[in-house]
C-alpha positions, 0 to 999 in steps of 0.5 A: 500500500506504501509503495502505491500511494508512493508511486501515486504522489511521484506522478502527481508531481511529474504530472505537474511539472509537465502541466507547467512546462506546457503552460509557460513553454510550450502553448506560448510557443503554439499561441506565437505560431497561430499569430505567425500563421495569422500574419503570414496568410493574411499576406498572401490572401491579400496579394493574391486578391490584388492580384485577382488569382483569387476572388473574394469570398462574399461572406468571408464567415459573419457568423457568429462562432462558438468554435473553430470550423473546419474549412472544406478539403473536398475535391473541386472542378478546376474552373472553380479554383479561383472561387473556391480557394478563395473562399478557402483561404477567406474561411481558414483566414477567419478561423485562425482569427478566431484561435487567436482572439478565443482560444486560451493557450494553457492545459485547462482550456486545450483539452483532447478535443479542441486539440483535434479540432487544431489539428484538423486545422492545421491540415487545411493546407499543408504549408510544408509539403506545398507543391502542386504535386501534393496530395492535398487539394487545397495545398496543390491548388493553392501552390498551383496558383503561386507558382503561376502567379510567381513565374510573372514579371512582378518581383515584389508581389512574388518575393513577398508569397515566397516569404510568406509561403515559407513562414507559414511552413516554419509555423509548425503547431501541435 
């Protein structure tokens, strides 16, 4: 019984001091990143909309949320791509908005499931793998898009998608 109640206070304490590792260290961190994310894709939102690559989604999510929702990953015709990016971007725009102004970064407010849902997220575009050989519909659309736009005689809109491009892969979360 000793050496239960023994085993019992040593994970209390190990728990603990992981708790805190997460809530000073770590989920600082994963909160910096989603703000990063946040910048860098509102830069090459932005650009590609000067550029009207993209159209504008009409809606751009008003609703009010209680909770991130996870923008479409489905296939799509290739007439639609500039429509249907768009509005992509617009959505996954909007919910790393509302990660950063109404989630908590801390052990208390991030539980399993809010840890999926992040997750789920995060795949919305795969910044890390972005080629327009990729397996993801979005991230290939998306890197399709670029890469046409950055072969055009416009240095500094394509300097400043690659940089972006670049942040939002180094951005790495949970």
């Amino acid at each position: 019984m000793e050496n239960r109640k023994n085993f019992v206070e040593e994970l209390s304490v190990v728990l603990e001091t992981k708790r805190n590792e997460f809530n000073t260290q770590i989920l600082p961190k994963v909160q910096e990143n989603y703000n990063i994310q946040s910048s860098a894709l509102h830069a090459v939102r932005s650009t590609l909309l000067k550029k009207r690559v993209i159209h504008d989604d009409p809606y751009k999510y008003d609703s009010k949320m209680t909770e991130v929702e996870i923008p479409s990953k489905e296939n799509f015709a290739d007439s639609e791509k500039a429509s249907v990016i768009g509005t992509r971007l617009a959505h996954y725009e909007t919910m790393l908005e509302f990660v950063n102004n109404y989630y908590q970064f801390n052990t208390d407010f991030l539980n399993p499931k809010r840890i999926s849902i992040l997750l789920d997220l995060n795949n919305t575009f795969i910044w890390s793998d972005f080629t327009n050989t990729s397996s993801h519909t979005n991230t290939r659309a998306i890197a399709d898009i670029i890469n046409n736009l950055c072969k055009g005689p416009d240095q500094l809109s394509s300097g400043l998608l690659r940089d972006s491009v670049a942040h939002l892969g180094k951005a790495l979360f949970i």
